[in-house]
DRENROSE-898659 format. One record per residue (C-alpha): residue in three letters; x, y, z. Coordinates in pm, whole numbers, plus 50000, padded with zeros to 5 digits. Example, Ala and Ser with C-alpha at 12.3 -4.5 7.8 and 13.67 -1.06 7.14 Angstrom:
REM DRENROSE-898659
@r->ALA	X->51230	Y->49550	Z->50780
@r->SER	X->51367	Y->49894	Z->50714
***
This chain:
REM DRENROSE-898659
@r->UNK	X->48529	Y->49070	Z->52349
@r->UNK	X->48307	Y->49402	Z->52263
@r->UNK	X->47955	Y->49324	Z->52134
@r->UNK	X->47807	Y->49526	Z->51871
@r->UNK	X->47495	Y->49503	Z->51693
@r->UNK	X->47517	Y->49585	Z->51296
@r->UNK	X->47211	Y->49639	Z->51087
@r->UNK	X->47241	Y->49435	Z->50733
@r->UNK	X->47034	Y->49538	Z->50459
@r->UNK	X->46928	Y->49209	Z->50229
@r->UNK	X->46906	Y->49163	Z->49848
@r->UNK	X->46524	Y->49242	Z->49892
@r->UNK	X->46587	Y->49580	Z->50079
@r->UNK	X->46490	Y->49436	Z->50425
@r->UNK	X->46647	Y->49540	Z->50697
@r->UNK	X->46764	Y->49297	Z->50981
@r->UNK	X->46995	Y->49297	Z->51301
@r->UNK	X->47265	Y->49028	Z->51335
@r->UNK	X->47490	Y->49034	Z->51628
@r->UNK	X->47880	Y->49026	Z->51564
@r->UNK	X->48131	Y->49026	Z->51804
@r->UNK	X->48476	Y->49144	Z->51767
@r->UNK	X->48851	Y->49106	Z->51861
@r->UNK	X->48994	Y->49483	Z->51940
@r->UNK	X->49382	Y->49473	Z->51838
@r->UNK	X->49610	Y->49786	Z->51840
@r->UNK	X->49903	Y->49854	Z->51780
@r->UNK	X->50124	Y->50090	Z->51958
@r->UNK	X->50491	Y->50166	Z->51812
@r->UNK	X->50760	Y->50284	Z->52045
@r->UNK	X->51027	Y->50496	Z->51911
@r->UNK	X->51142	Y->50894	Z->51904
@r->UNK	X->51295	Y->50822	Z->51561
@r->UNK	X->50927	Y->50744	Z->51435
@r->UNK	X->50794	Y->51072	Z->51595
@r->UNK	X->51052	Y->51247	Z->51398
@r->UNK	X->51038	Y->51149	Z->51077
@r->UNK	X->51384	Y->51016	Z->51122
@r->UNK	X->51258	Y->50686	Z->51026
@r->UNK	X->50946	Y->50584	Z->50793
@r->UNK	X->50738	Y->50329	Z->51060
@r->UNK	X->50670	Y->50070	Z->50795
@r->UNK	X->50579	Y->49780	Z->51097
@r->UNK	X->50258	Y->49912	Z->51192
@r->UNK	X->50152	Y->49871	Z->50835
@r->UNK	X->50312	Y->49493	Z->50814
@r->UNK	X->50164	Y->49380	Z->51090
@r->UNK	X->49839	Y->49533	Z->51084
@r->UNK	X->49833	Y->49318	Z->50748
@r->UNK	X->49945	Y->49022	Z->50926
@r->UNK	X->49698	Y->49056	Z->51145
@r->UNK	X->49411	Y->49140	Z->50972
@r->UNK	X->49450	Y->48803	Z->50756
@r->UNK	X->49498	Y->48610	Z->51048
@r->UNK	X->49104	Y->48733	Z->51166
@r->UNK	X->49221	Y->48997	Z->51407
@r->UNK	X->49058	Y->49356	Z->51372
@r->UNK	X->49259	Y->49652	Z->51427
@r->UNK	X->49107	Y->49904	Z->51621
@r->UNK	X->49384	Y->50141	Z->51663
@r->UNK	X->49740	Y->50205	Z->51573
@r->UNK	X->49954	Y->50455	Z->51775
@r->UNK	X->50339	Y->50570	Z->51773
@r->UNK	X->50503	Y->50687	Z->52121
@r->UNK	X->50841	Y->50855	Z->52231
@r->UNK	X->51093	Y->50622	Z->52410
@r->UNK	X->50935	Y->50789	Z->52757
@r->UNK	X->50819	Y->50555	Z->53075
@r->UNK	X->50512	Y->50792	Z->53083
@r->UNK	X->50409	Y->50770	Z->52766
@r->UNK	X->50448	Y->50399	Z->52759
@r->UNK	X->50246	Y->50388	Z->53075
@r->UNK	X->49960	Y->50619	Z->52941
@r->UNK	X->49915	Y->50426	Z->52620
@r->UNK	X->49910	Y->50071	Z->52819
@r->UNK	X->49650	Y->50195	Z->53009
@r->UNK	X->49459	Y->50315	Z->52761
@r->UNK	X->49456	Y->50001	Z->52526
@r->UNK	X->49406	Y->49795	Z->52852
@r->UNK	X->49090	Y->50009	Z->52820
@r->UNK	X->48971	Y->49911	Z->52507
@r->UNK	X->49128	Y->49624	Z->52341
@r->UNK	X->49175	Y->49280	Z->52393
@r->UNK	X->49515	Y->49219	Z->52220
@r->UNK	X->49809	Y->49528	Z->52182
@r->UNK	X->50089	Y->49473	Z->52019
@r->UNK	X->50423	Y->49669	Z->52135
@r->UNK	X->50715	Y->49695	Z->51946
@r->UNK	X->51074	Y->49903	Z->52026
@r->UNK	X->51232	Y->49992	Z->52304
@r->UNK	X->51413	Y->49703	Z->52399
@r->UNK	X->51732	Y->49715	Z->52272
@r->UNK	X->52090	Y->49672	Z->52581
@r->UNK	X->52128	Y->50049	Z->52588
@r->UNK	X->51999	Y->50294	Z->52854
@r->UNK	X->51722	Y->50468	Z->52670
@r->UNK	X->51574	Y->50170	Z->52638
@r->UNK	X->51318	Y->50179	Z->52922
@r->UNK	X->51039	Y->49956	Z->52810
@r->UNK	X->51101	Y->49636	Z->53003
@r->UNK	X->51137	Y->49848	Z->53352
@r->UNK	X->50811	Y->50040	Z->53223
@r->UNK	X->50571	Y->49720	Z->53202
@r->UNK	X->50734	Y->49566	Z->53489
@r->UNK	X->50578	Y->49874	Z->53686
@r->UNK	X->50289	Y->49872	Z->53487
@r->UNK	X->50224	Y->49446	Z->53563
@r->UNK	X->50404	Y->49532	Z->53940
@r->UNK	X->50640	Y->49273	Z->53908
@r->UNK	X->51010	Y->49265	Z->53850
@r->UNK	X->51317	Y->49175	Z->53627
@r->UNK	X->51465	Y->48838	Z->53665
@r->UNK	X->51736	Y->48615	Z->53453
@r->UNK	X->51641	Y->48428	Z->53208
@r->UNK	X->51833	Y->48115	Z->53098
@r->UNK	X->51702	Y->48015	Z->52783
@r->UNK	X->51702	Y->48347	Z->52667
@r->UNK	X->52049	Y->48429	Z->52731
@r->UNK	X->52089	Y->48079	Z->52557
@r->UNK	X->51970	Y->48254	Z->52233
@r->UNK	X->52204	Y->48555	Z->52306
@r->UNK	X->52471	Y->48372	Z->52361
@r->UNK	X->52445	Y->48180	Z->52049
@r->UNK	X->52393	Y->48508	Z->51828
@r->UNK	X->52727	Y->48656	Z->51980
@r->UNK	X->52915	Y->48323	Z->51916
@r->UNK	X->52773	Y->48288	Z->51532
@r->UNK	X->52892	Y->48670	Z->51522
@r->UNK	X->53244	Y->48563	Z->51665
@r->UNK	X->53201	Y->48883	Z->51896
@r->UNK	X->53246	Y->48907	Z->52311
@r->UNK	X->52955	Y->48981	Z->52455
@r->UNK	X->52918	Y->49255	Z->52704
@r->UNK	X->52731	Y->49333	Z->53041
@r->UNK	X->52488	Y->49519	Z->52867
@r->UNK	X->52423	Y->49234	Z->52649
@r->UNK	X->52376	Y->48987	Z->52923
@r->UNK	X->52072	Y->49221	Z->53075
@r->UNK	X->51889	Y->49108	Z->52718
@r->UNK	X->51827	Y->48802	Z->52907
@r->UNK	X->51642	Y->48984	Z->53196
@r->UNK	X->51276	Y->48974	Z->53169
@r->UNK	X->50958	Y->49082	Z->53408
@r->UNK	X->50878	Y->48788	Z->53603
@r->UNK	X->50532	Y->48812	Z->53527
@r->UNK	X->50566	Y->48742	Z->53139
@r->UNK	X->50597	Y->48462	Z->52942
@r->UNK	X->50916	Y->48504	Z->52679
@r->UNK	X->50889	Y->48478	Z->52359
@r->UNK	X->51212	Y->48361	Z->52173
@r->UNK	X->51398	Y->48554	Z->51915
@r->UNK	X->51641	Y->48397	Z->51637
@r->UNK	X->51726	Y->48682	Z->51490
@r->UNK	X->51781	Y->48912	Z->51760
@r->UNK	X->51931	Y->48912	Z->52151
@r->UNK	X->51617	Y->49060	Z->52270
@r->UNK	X->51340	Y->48822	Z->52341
@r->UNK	X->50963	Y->48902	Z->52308
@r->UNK	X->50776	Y->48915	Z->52647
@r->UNK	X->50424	Y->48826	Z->52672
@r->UNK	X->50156	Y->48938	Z->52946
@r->UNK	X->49795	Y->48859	Z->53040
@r->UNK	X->49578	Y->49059	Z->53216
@r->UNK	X->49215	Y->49096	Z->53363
@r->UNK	X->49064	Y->49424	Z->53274
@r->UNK	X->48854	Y->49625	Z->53496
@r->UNK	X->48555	Y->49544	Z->53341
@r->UNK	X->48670	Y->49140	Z->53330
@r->UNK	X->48802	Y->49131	Z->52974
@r->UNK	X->49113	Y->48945	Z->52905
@r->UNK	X->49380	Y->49106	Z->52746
@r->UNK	X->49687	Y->49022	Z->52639
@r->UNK	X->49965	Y->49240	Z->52563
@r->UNK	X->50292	Y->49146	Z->52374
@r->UNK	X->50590	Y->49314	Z->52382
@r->UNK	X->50842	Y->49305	Z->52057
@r->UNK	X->51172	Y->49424	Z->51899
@r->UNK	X->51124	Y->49757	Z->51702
@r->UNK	X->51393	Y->49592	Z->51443
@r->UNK	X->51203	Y->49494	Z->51126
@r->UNK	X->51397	Y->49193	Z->51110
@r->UNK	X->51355	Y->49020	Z->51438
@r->UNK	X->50942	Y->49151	Z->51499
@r->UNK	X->50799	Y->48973	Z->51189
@r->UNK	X->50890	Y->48624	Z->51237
@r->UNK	X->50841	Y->48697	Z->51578
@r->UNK	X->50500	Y->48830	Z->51522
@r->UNK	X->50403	Y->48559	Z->51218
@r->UNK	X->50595	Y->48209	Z->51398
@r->UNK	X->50466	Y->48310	Z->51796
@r->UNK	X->50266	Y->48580	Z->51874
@r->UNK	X->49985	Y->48502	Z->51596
@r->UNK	X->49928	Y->48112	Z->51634
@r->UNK	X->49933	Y->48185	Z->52044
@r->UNK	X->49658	Y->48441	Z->51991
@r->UNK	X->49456	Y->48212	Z->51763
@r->UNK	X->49483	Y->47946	Z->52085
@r->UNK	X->49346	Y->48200	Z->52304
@r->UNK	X->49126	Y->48416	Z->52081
@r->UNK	X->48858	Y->48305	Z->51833
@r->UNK	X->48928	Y->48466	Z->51511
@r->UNK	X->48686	Y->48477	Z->51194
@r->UNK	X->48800	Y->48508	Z->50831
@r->UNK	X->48904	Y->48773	Z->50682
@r->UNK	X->48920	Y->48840	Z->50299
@r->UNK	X->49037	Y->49102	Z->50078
@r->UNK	X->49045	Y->49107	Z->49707
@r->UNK	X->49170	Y->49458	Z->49557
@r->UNK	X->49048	Y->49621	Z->49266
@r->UNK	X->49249	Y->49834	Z->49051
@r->UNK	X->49096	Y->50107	Z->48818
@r->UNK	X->49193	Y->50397	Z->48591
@r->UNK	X->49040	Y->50693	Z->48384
@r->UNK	X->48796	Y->50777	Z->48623
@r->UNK	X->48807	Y->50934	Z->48900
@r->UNK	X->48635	Y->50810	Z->49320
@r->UNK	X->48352	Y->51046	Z->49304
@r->UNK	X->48235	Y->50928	Z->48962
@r->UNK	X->48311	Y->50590	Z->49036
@r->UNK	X->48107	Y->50567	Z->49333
@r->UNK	X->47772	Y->50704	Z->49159
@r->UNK	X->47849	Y->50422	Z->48875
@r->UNK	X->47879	Y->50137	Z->49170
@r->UNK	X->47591	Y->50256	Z->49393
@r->UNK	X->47336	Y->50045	Z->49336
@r->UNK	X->47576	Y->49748	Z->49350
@r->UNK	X->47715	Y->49863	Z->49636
@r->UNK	X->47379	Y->49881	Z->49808
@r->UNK	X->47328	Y->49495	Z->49708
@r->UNK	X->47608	Y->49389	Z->49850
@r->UNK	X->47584	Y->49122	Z->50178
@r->UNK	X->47585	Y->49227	Z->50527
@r->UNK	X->47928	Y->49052	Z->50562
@r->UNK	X->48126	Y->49267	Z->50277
@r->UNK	X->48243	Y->49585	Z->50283
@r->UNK	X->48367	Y->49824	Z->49979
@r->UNK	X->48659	Y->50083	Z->50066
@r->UNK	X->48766	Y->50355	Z->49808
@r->UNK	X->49096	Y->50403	Z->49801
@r->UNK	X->49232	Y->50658	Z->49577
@r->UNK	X->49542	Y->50747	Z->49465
@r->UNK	X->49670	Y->51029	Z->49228
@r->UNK	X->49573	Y->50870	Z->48873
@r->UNK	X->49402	Y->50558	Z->48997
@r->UNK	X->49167	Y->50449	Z->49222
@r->UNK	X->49149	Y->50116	Z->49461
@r->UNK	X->48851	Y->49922	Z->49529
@r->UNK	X->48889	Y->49710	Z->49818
@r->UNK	X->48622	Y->49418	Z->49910
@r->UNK	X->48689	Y->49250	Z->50239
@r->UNK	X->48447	Y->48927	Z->50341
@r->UNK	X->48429	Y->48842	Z->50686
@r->UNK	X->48290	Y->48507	Z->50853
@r->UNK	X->48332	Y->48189	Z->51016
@r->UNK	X->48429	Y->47969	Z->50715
@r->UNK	X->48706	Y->48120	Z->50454
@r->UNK	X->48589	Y->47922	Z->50160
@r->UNK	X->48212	Y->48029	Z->50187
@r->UNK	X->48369	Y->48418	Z->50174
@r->UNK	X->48616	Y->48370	Z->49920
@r->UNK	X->48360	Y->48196	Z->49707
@r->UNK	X->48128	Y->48549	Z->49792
@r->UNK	X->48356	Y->48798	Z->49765
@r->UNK	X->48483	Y->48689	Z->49452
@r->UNK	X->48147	Y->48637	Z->49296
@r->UNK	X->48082	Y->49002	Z->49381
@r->UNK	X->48433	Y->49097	Z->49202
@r->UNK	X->48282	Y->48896	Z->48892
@r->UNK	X->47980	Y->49146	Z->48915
@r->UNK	X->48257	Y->49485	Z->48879
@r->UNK	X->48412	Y->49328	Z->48568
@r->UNK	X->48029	Y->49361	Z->48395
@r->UNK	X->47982	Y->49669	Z->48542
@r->UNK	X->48272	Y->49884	Z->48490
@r->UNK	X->48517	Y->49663	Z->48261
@r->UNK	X->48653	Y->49986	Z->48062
@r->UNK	X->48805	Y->50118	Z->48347
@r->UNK	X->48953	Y->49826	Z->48568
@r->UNK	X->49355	Y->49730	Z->48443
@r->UNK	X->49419	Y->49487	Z->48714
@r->UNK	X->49464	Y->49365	Z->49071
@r->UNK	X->49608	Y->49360	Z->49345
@r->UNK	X->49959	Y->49478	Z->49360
@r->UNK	X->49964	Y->49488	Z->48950
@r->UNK	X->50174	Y->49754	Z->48792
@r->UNK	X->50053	Y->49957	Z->48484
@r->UNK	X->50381	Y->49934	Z->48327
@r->UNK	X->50387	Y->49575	Z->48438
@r->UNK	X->50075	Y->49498	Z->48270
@r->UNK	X->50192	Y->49661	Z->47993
@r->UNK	X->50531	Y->49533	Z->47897
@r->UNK	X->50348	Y->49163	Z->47927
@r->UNK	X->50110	Y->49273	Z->47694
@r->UNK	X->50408	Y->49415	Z->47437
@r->UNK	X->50591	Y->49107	Z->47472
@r->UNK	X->50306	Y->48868	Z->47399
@r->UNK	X->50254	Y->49074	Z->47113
@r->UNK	X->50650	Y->49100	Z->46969
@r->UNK	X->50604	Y->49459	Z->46965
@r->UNK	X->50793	Y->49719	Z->47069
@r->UNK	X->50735	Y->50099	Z->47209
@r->UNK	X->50895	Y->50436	Z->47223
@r->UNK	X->50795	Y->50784	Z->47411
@r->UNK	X->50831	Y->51155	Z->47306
@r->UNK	X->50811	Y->51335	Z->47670
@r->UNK	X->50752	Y->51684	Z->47725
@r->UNK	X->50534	Y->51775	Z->48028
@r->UNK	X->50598	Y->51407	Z->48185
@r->UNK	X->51028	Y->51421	Z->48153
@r->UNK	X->51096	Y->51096	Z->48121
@r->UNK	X->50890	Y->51007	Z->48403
@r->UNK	X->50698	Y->50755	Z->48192
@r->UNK	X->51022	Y->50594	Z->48037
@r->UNK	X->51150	Y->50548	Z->48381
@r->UNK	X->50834	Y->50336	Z->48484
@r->UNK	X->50900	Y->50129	Z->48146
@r->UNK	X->51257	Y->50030	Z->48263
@r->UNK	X->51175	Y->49963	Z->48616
@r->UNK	X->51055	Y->49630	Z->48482
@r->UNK	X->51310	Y->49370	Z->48441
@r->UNK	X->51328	Y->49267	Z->48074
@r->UNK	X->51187	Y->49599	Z->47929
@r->UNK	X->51474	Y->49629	Z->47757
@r->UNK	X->51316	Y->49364	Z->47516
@r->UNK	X->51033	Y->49602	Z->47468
@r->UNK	X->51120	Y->49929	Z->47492
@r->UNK	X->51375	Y->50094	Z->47252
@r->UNK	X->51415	Y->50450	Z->47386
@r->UNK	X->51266	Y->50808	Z->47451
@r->UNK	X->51343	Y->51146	Z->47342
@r->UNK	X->51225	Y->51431	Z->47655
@r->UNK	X->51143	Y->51661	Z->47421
@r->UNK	X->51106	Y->51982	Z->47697
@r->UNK	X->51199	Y->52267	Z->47459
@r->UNK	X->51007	Y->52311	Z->47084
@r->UNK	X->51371	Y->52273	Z->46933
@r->UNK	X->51367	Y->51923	Z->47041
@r->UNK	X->50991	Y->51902	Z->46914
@r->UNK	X->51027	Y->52058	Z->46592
@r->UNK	X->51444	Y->51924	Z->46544
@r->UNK	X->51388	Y->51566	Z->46652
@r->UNK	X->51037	Y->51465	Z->46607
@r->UNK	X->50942	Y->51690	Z->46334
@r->UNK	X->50678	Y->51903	Z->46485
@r->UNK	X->50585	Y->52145	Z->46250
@r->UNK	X->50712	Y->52495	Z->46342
@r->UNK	X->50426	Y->52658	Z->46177
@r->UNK	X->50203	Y->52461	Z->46422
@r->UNK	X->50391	Y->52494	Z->46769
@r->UNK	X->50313	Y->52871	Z->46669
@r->UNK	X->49985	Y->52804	Z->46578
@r->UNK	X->49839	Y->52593	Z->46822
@r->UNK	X->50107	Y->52600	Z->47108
@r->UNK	X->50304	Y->52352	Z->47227
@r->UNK	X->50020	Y->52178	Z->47450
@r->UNK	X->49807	Y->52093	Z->47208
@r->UNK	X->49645	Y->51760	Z->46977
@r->UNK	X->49807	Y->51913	Z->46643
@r->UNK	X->50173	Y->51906	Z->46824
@r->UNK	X->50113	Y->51588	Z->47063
@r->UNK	X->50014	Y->51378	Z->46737
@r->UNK	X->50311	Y->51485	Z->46546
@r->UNK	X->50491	Y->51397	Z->46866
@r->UNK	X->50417	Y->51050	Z->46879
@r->UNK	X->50461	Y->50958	Z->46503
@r->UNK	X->50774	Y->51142	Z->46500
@r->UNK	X->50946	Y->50925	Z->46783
@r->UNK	X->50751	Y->50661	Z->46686
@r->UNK	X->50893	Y->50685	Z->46302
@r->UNK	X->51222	Y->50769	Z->46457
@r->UNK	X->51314	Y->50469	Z->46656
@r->UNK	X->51118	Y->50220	Z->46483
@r->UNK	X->50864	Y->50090	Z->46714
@r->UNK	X->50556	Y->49921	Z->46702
@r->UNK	X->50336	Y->50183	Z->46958
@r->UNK	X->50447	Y->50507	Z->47102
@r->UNK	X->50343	Y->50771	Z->47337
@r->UNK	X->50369	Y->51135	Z->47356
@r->UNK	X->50302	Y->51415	Z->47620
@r->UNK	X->50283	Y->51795	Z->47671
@r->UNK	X->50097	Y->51949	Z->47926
@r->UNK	X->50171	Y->52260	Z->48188
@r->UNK	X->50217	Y->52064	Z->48477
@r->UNK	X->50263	Y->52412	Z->48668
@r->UNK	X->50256	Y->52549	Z->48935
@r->UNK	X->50327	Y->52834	Z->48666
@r->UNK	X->50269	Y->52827	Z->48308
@r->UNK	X->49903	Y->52815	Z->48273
@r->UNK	X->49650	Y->53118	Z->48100
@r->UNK	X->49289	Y->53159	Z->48055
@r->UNK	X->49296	Y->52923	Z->47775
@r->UNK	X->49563	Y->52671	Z->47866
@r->UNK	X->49530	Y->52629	Z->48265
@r->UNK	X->49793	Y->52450	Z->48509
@r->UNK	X->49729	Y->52087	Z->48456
@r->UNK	X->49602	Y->52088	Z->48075
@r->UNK	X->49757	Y->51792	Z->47930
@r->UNK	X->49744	Y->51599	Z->47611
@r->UNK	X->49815	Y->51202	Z->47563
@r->UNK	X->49873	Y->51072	Z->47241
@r->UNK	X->49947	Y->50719	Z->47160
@r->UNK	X->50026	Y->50600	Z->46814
@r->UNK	X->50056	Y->50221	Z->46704
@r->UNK	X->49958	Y->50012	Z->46379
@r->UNK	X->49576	Y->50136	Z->46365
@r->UNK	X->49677	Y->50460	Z->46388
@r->UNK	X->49727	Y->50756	Z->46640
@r->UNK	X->49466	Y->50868	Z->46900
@r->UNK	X->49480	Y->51186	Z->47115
@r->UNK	X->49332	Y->51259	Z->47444
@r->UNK	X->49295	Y->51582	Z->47660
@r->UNK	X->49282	Y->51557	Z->48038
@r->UNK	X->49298	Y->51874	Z->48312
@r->UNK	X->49473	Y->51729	Z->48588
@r->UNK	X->49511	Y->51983	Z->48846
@r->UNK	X->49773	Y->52260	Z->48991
@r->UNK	X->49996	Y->52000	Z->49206
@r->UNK	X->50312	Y->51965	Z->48942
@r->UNK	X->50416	Y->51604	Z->49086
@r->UNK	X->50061	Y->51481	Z->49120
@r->UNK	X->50030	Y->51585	Z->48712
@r->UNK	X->50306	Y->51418	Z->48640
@r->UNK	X->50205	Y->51125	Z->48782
@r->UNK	X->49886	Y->51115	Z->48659
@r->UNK	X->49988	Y->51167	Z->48313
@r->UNK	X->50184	Y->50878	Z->48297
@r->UNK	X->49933	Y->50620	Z->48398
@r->UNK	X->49713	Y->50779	Z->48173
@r->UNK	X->49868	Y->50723	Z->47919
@r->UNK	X->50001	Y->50382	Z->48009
@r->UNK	X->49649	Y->50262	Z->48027
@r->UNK	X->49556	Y->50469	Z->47645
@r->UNK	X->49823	Y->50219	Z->47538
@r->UNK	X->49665	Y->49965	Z->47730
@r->UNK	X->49365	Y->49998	Z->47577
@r->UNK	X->49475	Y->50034	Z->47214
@r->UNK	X->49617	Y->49698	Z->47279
@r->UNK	X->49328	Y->49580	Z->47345
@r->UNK	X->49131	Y->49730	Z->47080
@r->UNK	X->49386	Y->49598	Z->46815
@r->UNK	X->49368	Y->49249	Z->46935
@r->UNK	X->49616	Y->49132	Z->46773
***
């Protein structure tokens, strides 16, 4: 338990002092195939959720080779630090796998048999209707010194250790399979309610805010003063992300329904503030949000893609059912395609270039005319690296979105990063269509 002292600055400006005290957690990922890249470490993110809603802060998250060193370093150093660390890999029935001798010199104790464990290994080999070798039966060896945690899905049981710091903090350390599979009911049925018998926990809530058209920077100077306002026991993250930025509350305290009832009364507050800009919540999808809105409506929608390739039609169809919705696309790359399919007026790609309001408008009624929807969208932009002049730099894109109250045409400057365009084009102009939806509403 680490005390800390946080200043909390009250509706009326006052400052006072309220003392918190805190769980340390980290987590520390065993595996040479993580350091490598060889293989994406999506547990530390899982359970670092997991935990977090359970009450438990995470201080730290680390990722280790498959070395007895190593291993013993990073115990020691969590040891010195945290009250809970969470292990995972290294314990699979081959050779490399040196964790279980590694905390057994660590907690100076020693391997022994395990009978209820092998139990569980026995009766994943028989439901397998494979033998079961030697190396297999050593699944069932744990330190002596730790309590084993049983795994269904797995032959390699959990192992969990306690252990007075130097400075007289408990700490407990728990030991899991690397294997996706067999950690996270491990982690969610065991290791969490055990902690939560040990460990006092407080509440933890999040509530994400999802926002586009404007960019962190600009979005903080809007939410300042709010911000300021907001109580001691709330925090505001910024998370951005190319084309859309997150805003992440989190409530903590001793009883979840007082939070909640906070931190959503604060999320009330955003909507008056900045309503233009927020689409949704959460895990929401643009292109979600928007083929609900297209069905509800019994319309339908078509794009004209230069700059964006078919990047925006893909989104469409990643939705199940879009096909309901969404009648087609034409990538119309070259100004053959413009002028030949969609008929762009020669005279005006000339004129006024192919990135440009004159040609993105005739874009979108053109596919829009074409295929017979209800909306459409259109893009051309230089989304670079090359491409760009004086006039017309990397990243200069225009958006236009036609539907029955007409056709309305946006220019945004992006960047230089080609993918990071591209993706910021299409939500763009996701949310332009989201918006003339709403706008129409019909």
């Amino acid at each position: 338990m680490v005390g800390q002292v946080i200043q909390i600055r009250q509706n009326d400006g006052k400052a006072i002092n309220q003392y918190f005290c805190r769980m340390n957690t980290e987590i520390i990922n065993i595996g040479n195939e993580l350091l490598i890249g060889q293989v994406i470490n999506t547990n530390a993110a899982w359970m670092a959720s997991k935990m977090s809603q359970a009450g438990f802060a995470i201080r730290l998250v680390s990722v280790i080779p498959d070395d007895p060193d190593a291993i013993l370093e990073a115990l020691a150093a969590a040891e010195s630090r945290s009250e809970i660390v969470l292990v995972t890999g290294g314990l699979g029935p081959t050779k490399d796998d040196l964790t279980k001798e590694t905390f057994c010199k660590y907690f100076k104790t020693r391997l022994v048999f395990h009978e209820a464990s092998f139990e569980d290994v026995t009766r994943i080999f028989s439901n397998r209707g494979i033998p079961m070798s030697e190396l297999n039966r050593k699944q069932a060896e744990i330190p002596e010194s730790s309590t084993p945690i049983s795994n269904k899905n797995g032959t390699a049981p959990g192992m969990w250790f306690e252990k007075t710091s130097s400075d007289n903090r408990k700490v407990v350390f728990v030991s899991m399979p690397g294997v996706p599979f067999e950690m996270k009911p491990m982690l969610e049925n065991s290791v969490i309610p055990m902690l939560k018998n040990i460990f006092p926990s407080r509440s933890i809530v999040h509530r994400t805010i999802l926002t586009q058209g404007i960019g962190e920077s600009f979005l903080s100077d809007i939410l300042e003063s709010w911000e300021l306002k907001l109580p001691g026991f709330i925090t505001l993250a910024y998370l951005p992300q190319p084309g859309l930025v997150r805003l992440r509350l989190s409530g903590t305290g001793d009883d979840p329904l007082s939070v909640r009832e906070a931190v959503d009364a604060e999320v009330k507050k955003l909507y008056t503030i900045i309503p233009d800009y927020i689409y949704g919540e959460e895990e929401d999808l643009l292109e979600e949000i928007i083929g609900k809105m297209l069905t509800d409506r019994g319309a339908t929608l078509s794009t004209a893609e230069s700059c964006t390739g078919g990047y925006i039609a893909h989104l469409i169809t990643s939705i199940p059912g879009s096909s309901g919705y969404f009648k087609g696309s034409i990538i119309a790359y070259s100004n053959e395609v413009k002028s030949g399919e969609l008929n762009v007026k020669e005279t005006d790609l000339v004129t006024y270039g192919a990135v440009s309001e004159q040609v993105v408008i005739q874009m979108a009624l053109g596919v829009q005319k074409k295929l017979s929807t209800t909306y459409s969208i259109a893009t051309s932009g230089i989304a670079g690296p090359a491409g760009g002049t004086n006039e017309k730099p990397v990243g200069l894109t225009w958006i236009a979105v036609a539907g029955p109250s007409g056709v309305q045409a946006s220019s945004f400057l992006f960047g230089e990063n080609r993918e990071r365009n591209i993706r910021k084009t299409a939500l763009e102009a996701l949310n332009l269509l989201r918006k003339q939806m709403l706008d129409a509403g019909c």
